[in-house]
C-alpha positions, 0 to 999 in steps of 0.5 A: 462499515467501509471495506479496505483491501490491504496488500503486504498485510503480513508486516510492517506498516501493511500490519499495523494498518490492518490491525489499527483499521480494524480498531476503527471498525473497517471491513478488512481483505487481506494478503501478504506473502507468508501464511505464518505471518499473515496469520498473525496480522489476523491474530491481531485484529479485533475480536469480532473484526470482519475480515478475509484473508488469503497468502499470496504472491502480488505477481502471481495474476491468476491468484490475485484476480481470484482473490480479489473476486472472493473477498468482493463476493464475501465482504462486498465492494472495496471502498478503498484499496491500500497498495503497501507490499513492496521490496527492496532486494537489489541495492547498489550502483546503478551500474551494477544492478543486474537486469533480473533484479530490476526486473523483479523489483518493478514487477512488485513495486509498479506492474502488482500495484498497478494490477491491483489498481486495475482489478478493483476499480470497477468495484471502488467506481461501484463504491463511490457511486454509492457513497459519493467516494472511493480512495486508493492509497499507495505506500511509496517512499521518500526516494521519489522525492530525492536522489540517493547513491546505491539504491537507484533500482528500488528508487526507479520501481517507486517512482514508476508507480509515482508518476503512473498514480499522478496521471491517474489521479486526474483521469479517475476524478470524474469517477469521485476515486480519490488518489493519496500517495503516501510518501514515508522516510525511513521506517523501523521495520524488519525490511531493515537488515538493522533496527534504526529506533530513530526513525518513523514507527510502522504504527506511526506512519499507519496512524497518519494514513488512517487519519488522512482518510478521515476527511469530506467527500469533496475533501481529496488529499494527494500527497502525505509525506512523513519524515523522522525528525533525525532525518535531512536528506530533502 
């Protein structure tokens, strides 16, 4: 039974992976940032699922590593690691942003993941040893791939984590870590201030991550990207 470690577990597509991968049979950790919402992701999963869960900021470090440690000691090494937390708070010119915000943005778009990919490496190396392959996913967007007006900081805080994932991903293939970045268009979710029923469900773009995960040991997918029909911007 393989272990998977998800961050924005409390909404959106991090809660529908938690819920459709405990359907699967996964092991699950899970962390979001609101305890009310995180426990519903937990009221959600299936009945005898084996998880640990705990509510927590990605940018509060000590936090995470100790998170980290007990659900490793709790539920064994992670066999994959899905980093899915992310915001987008500042929107607006470029010029306009204010350098708190871009800041903050980065620290939870690209330093957290980056931690998180940092704390559990020894225990995914440990996995793939055993099993042949671990797998880090990270949840990023469209905007890495195209250039749109008004949100330059969170496209800047997604492709910081875009290029540091691709020179990873050559440095850990000795390791047997396969690296998939997962490019999503517009999604309805509650990270939109509107509904947009037109666009990409959270449970649509789970399912898809789910089923890229289902391949070989000697199979490495890089890149998934998915898009609603209605949309043209590539």
């Amino acid at each position: 039974m393989k272990h998977i470690l998800i961050t924005g577990a409390s909404s959106g597509i991090g809660r529908e992976l938690a819920i459709q991968a405990s359907k699967l049979g996964y092991k699950l950790s899970l962390t979001g940032r609101n305890p009310d919402k995180l426990q519903r992701t937990q009221d959600s999963l299936t009945i005898n699922t084996k998880h640990f869960s705990r509510s927590l900021c990605v940018t509060d470090q000590a936090a995470l590593t100790d998170f980290i440690d007990s659900a490793k000691d709790k539920m064994g090494d992670f066999d994959i690691l899905i980093n899915c937390a992310g915001i987008n708070t500042a929107r607006g010119k470029g010029e306009e942003i204010s350098i708190a915000d871009l800041e903050w943005m980065m620290k939870i778009n690209f330093c957290s993941p980056v931690q998180m990919m940092q704390l559990c490496l020894p225990s995914l190396k440990q996995a793939a040893n055993q099993n042949g392959s671990a797998t880090i996913v990270n949840v990023l967007s469209t905007v890495c791939l195209f250039a749109n007006p008004g949100i330059a900081a969170y496209t800047a805080s997604k492709a910081a984590l875009d290029h540091y994932v691709k020179v990873m991903r050559k440095e850990l293939r000795a390791d047997n870590i396969k690296m998939l970045s997962v490019y999503p268009g517009g999604v309805d979710t509650e990270f939109r201030a509107a509904e947009r029923p037109e666009y990409l469900t959270a449970a649509a773009v789970a399912k898809a991550i789910l089923h890229t995960l289902d391949t070989d040991t000697n199979t490495h997918m890089h890149e998934l990207v998915l898009r609603p029909q209605v949309e043209d911007n590539f």
